[in-house]
C-alpha positions in Angstrom: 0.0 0.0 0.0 0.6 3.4 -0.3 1.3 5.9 2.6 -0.2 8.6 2.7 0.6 9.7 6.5 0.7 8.4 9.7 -0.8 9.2 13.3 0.9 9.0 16.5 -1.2 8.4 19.7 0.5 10.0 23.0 -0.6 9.5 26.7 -0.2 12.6 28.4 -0.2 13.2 32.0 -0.6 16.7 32.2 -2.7 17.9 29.0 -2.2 21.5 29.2 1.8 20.6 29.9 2.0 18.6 26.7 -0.1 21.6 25.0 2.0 23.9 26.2 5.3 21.8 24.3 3.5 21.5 21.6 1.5 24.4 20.8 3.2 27.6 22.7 7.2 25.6 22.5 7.5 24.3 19.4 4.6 26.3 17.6 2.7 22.8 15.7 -0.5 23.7 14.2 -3.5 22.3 16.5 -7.0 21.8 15.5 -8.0 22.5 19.4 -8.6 19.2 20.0 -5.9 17.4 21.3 -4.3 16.7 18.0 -1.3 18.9 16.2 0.4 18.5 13.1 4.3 17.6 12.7 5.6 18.7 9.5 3.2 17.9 6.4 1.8 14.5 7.4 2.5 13.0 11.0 -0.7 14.3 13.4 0.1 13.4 17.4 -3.3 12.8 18.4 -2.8 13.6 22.5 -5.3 11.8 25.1 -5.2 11.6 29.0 -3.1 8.6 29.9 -5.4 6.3 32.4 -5.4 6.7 36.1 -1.9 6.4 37.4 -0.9 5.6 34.1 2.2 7.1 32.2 3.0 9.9 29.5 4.3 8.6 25.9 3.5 7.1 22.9 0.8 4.6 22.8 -0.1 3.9 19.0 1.3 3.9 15.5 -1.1 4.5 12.8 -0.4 4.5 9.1 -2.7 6.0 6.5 -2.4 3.9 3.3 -4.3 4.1 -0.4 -6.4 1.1 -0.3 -4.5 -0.3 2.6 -6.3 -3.5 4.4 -7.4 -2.6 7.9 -5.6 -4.5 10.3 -5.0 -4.1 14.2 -1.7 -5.7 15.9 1.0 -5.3 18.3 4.9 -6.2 16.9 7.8 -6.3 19.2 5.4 -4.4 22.1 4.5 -1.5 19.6 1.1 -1.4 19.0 0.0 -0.5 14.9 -3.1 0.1 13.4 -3.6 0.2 9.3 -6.1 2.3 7.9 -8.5 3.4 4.6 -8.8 6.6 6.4 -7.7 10.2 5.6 -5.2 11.7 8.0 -7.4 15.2 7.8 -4.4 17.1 9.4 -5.0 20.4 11.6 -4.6 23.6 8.8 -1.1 25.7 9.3 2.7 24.6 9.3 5.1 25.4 11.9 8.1 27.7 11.4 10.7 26.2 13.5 9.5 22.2 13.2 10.1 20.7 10.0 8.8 17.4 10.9 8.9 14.0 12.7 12.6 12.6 12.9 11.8 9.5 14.3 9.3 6.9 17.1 11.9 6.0 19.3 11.4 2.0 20.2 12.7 0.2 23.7 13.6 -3.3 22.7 15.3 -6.3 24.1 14.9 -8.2 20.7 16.2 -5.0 18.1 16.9 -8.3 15.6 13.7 -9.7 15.9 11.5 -6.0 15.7 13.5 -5.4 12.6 12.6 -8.7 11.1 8.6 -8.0 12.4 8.8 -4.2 11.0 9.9 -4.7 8.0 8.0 -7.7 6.8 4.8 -7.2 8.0 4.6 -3.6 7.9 7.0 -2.7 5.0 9.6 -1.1 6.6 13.3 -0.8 5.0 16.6 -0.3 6.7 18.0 3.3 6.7 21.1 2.9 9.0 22.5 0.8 12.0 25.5 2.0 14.8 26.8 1.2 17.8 26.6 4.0 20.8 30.0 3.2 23.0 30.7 5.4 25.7 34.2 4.4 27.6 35.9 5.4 30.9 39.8 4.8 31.3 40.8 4.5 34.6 43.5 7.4 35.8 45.7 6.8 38.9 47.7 9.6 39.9 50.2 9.6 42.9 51.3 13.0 44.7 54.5 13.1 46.8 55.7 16.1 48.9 59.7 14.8 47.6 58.9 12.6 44.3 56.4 15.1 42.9 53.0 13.5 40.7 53.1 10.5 38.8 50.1 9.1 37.1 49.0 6.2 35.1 46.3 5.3 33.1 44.6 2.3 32.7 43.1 0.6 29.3 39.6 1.8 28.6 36.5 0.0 29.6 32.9 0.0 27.9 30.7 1.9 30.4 27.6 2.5 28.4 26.7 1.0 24.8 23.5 1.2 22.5 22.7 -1.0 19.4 20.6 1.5 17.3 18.8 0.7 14.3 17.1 3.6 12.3 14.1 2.0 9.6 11.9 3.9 7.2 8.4 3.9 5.4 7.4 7.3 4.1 7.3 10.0 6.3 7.6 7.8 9.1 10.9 6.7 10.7 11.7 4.2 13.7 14.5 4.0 15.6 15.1 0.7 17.8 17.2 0.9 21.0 18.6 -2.3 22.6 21.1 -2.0 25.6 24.1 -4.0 24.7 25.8 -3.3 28.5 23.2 -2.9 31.3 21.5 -5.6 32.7 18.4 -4.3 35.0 19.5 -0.6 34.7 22.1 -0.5 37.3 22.5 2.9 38.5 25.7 5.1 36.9 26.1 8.8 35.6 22.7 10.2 34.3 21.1 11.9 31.1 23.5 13.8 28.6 25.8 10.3 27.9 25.6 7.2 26.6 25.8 5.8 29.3 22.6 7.2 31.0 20.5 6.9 27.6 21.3 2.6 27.6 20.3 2.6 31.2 17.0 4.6 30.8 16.3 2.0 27.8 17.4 -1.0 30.1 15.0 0.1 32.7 12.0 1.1 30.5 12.1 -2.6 29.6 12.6 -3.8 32.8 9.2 -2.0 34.1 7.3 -1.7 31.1 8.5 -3.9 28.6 8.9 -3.5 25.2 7.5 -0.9 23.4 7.3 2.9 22.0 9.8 4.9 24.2 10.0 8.4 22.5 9.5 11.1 20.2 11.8 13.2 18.4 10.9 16.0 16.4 13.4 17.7 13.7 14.2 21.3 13.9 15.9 23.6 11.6 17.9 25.6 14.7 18.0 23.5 17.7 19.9 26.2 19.8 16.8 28.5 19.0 14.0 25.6 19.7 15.4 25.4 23.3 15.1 29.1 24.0 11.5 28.8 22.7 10.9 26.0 25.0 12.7 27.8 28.0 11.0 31.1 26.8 7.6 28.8 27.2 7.8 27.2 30.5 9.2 23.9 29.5 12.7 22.7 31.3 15.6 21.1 29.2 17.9 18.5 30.1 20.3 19.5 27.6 20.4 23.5 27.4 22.6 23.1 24.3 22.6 20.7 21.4 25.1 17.4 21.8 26.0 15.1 19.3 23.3 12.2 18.7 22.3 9.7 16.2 23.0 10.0 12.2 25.3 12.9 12.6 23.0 15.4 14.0 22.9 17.5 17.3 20.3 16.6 19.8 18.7 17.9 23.1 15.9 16.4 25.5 13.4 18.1 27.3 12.1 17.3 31.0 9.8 15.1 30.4 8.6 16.2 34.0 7.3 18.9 32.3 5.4 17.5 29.1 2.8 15.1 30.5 5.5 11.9 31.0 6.5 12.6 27.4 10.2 12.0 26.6 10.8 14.1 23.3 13.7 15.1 22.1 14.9 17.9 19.0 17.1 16.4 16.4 19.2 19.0 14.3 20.2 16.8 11.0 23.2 18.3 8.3 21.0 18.0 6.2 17.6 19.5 6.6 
């Protein structure tokens, strides 16, 4: 089939939070109903997560020509195909150009891949490896001998297998921690090493499943004073490097209804 657009349910904890990220921080186009438009033909259609629930994504659904309707879940991600039109909300956004990617949580990246790609037509776009390493640095002071130091050979701290896959409009990017086992505690967000253990310990409580958005911006730098400027707290207050050559930066997702979303500045927008 042909696709024609896609929609992107997301529980929100806080509705008028995640309004405020969407709307007044990154300026998406909103029919007033819950649902805003990213780029030309991804909607995020926004609903109250359930009692003591949690922010996120919740759904995937693709818009095909003539597609046959069907309902599943692969690799924990839940999908819906449908006949129907996406009906976006009218307006574009200035500083948005689009969705980058659905960021997946996976203990089986091989096996989502396989599931993706043959039952939902997804193709490969690009693999890597995340590696984050610590050398160990002993360093001896002596009132008479002065300061000797030595280091040690280097050590994998934090690793990520990352697999990027494409239909459309529409791009997923599967995360499998290659390191942690249960999330073991260790230095936090900004690093490698604290994005494998969030992913080791969203799988650990939740399983499987739909993890993130990221949205791609032509001037991250400016996007995060907008956010600021609106209310919304960053984790990273400048762009760092990221996936596929780009420069990235999450925002609190304390502050967006449980959503963790992140701004993706590609070389080549």
């Amino acid at each position: 089939m042909g696709l024609t657009g896609a929609t992107i349910g997301v529980a929100s904890t806080d509705l008028s939070a995640t309004d405020r990220l969407f709307a007044a921080g990154l300026g998406l186009p909103t029919d007033g109903a819950g649902r805003y438009l990213l780029g030309t033909d991804v909607v995020l259609a926004v609903h109250r997560s359930d009692a003591g629930g949690r922010g996120g994504p919740t759904e995937l659904v693709l818009h095909g020509d003539r597609a046959p309707e069907r309902v599943g879940v692969l690799g924990g991600v839940p999908f819906r195909l449908t006949n129907d039109p996406l009906d976006p909300p009218p307006g574009t956004a200035e500083a948005v150009l689009g969705l980058d990617h659905l960021g997946v949580a996976s203990d089986d990246s091989a096996g989502l891949v396989a599931a993706l790609t043959s039952e939902l037509g997804f193709e490969p776009e690009s693999r890597q490896i995340d590696t984050q390493l610590e050398s160990p640095i002993e360093v001896f002071s002596s009132d008479r001998y002065g300061v000797v130091s030595h280091t040690g050979p280097a050590r994998t701290a934090g690793a990520l297998l990352v697999t990027f896959l494409r239909r459309g409009g529409v791009d997923i990017e599967i995360l499998q921690d290659m390191v942690t086992a249960g999330g073991a505690t260790g230095p936090g967000p900004g690093s490698t090493t604290g994005d494998n253990r969030a992913i080791s310990r969203f799988v650990a409580r939740h399983g499987a499943g739909p993890h993130h958005l990221a949205v791609r911006v032509r001037d991250i730098e400016l996007v995060i004073a907008r956010l600021r400027d609106s209310g919304t707290n960053m984790i990273d207050t400048v762009g760092r490097p990221g996936s596929r050559r780009s420069r990235i930066a999450f925002v609190d997702r304390r502050g967006t209804g449980g959503l963790v979303l992140h701004l993706v500045q590609r070389p080549d927008p």
